[in-house]
Legacy VTK file of the C-alpha trace (Angstrom):
# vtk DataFile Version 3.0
C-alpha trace
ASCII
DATASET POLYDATA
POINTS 192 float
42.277 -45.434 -57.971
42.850 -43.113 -54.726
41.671 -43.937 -51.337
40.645 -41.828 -48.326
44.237 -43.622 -46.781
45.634 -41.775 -50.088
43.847 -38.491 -49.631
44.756 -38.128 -45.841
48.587 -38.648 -46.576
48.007 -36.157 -49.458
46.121 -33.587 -47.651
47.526 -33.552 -44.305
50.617 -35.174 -44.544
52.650 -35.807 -41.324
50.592 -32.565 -39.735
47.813 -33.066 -36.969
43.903 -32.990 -38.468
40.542 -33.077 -37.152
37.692 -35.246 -38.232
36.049 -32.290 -39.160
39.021 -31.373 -41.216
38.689 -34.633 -43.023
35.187 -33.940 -43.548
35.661 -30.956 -45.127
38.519 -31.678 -47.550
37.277 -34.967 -48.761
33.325 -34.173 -48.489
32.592 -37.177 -46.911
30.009 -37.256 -44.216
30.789 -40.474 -42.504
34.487 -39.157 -41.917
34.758 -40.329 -38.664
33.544 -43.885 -39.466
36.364 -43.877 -42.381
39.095 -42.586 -40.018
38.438 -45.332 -37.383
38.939 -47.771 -40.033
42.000 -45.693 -41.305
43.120 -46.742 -37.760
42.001 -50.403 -37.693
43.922 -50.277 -40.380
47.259 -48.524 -39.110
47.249 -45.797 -41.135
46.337 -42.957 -38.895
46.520 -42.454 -35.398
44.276 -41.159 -33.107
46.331 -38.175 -31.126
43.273 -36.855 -29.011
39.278 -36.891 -28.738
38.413 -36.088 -32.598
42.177 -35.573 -33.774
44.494 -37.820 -35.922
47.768 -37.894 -37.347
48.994 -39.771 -40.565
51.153 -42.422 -39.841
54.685 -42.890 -41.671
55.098 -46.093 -43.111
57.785 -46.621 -40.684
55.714 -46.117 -38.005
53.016 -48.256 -39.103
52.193 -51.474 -37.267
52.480 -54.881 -38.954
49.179 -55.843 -39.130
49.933 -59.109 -41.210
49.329 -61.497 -38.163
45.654 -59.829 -37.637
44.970 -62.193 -40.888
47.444 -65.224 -40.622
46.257 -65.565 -36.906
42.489 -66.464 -37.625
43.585 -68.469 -40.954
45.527 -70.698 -38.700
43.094 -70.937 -35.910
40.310 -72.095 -38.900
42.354 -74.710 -40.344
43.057 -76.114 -36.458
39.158 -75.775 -35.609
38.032 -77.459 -39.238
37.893 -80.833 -37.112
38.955 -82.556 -40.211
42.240 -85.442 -40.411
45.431 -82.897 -40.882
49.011 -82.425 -39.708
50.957 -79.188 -40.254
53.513 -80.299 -43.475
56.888 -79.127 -44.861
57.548 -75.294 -44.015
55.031 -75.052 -41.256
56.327 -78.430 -39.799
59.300 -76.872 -39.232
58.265 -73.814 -37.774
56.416 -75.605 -34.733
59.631 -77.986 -34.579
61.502 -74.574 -34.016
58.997 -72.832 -32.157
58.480 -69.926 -34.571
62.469 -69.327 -34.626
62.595 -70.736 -38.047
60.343 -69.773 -41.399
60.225 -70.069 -44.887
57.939 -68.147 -46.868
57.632 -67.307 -50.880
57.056 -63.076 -50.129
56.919 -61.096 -46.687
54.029 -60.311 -47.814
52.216 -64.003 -47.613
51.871 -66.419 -44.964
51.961 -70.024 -46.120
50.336 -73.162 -44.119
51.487 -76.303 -45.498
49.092 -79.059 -44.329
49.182 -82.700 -45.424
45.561 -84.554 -45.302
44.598 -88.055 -45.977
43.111 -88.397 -50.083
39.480 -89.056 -48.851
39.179 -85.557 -46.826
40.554 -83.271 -49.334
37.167 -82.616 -50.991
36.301 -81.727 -47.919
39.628 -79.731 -46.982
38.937 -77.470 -49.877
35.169 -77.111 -49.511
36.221 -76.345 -46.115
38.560 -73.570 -46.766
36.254 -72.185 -49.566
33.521 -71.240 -46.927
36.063 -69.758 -44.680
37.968 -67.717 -47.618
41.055 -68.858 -47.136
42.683 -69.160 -50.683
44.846 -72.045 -52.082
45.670 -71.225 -55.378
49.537 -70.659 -55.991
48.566 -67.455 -57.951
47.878 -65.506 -54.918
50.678 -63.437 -53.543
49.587 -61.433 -50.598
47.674 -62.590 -47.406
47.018 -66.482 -46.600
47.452 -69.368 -48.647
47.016 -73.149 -47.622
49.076 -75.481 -49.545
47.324 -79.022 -49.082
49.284 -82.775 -49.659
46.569 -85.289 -50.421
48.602 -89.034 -49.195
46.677 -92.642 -49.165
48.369 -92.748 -44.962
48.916 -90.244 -43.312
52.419 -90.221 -42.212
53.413 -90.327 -38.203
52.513 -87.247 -36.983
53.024 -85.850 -33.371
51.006 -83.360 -31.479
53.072 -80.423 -30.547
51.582 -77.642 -28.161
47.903 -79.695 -29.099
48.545 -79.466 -32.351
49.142 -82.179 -35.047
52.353 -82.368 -36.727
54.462 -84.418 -38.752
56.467 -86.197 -36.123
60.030 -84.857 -35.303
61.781 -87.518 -37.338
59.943 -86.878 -40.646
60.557 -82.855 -39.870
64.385 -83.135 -39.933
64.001 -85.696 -43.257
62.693 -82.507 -44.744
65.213 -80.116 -43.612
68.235 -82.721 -44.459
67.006 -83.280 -48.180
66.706 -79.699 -48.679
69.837 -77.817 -46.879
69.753 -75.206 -49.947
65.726 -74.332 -48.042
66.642 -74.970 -44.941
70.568 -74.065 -44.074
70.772 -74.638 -39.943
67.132 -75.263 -39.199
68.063 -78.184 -37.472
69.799 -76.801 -34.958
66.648 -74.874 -33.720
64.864 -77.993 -33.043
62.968 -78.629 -29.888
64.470 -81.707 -27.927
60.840 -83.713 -27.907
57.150 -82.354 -28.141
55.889 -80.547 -25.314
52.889 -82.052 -22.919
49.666 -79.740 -23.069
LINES 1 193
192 0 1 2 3 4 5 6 7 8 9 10 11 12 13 14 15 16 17 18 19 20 21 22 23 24 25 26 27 28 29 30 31 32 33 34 35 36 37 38 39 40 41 42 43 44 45 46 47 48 49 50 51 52 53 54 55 56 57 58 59 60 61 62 63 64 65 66 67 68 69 70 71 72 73 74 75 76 77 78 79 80 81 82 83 84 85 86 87 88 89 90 91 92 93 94 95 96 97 98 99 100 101 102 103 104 105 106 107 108 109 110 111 112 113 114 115 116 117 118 119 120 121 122 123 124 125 126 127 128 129 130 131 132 133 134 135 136 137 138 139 140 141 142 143 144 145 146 147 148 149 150 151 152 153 154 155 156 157 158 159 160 161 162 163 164 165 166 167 168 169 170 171 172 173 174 175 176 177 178 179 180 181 182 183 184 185 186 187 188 189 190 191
């Protein structure tokens, strides 16, 4: 199945076009409307008023975090029990500086919930899309861990987290996952 991403590359290549251009050779009448999502979207540029340019793929921006940003900031505003878990534990431990993920392609947020919410957890994420079935293998994913007590948790730039302690139990039971993570730990939590 082509696109109109497919048909600019195809038609114009790495050469200048107008919208009208794009009108003509694809016989679409809305052409501007699809070339200003062809640049939402980072496949063309805009060079001037009414002119575009395809975009290489290494010039294309990484436009992964326009998804992964709002997934994270609706599993912080759900206003349901949760600490970040496992992998994403360890990434606010290190800051960012340190991330496991299965693809480049997908962001995973490892959360761990008390037993009586996750009903609610995944009703939750249902209404805001966010997927957490392990067959998905682009975008967002939530991986949940349902546990009768929740274990210490500490908040970390306002945000809850498995404490510090229970972060670098993970990382020292799996070095293979981990290697040197621990050496990118913050001291202590940060006051907000």
């Amino acid at each position: 199945m082509s696109t109109y991403a497919d048909a600019a590359v195809l038609l114009f290549g790495s050469r200048e076009f107008t919208a009208r251009e794009f009108e003509l050779r694809t016989d679409n009448p809305r052409a501007a409307k699809v070339l200003s999502e062809l640049k939402r979207r980072g496949v063309v540029a805009r060079v001037g008023r009414g002119r575009y340019r395809c975009l290489g793929p290494d010039e294309r921006p990484d436009l992964r975090s326009a998804e992964w940003g709002p997934a994270r900031a609706a599993i912080l505003r759900a206003g349901l029990p949760m600490a970040w878990d496992g992998p994403t534990a360890i990434e606010v431990w290190t800051e960012g500086g340190y991330r496991v993920s299965p693809a480049v392609t997908m962001r995973e947020f490892h959360i761990v919930v008390p037993e009586g919410a996750l009903r609610a957890w995944r009703a939750y994420l249902r209404r805001e899309r966010i997927p957490t079935a392990p067959k998905k293998r682009l975008g967002v994913r939530v991986v949940l861990r349902a546990v009768r007590s929740m274990p210490r948790i500490t908040l970390v730039d306002g945000e809850p987290v498995l404490a510090r302690a229970e972060a670098l139990r993970l990382v020292r039971g799996s070095p293979g996952v981990y290697a040197d993570a621990e050496g990118w730990f913050r001291d202590r939590a940060r006051r907000t």
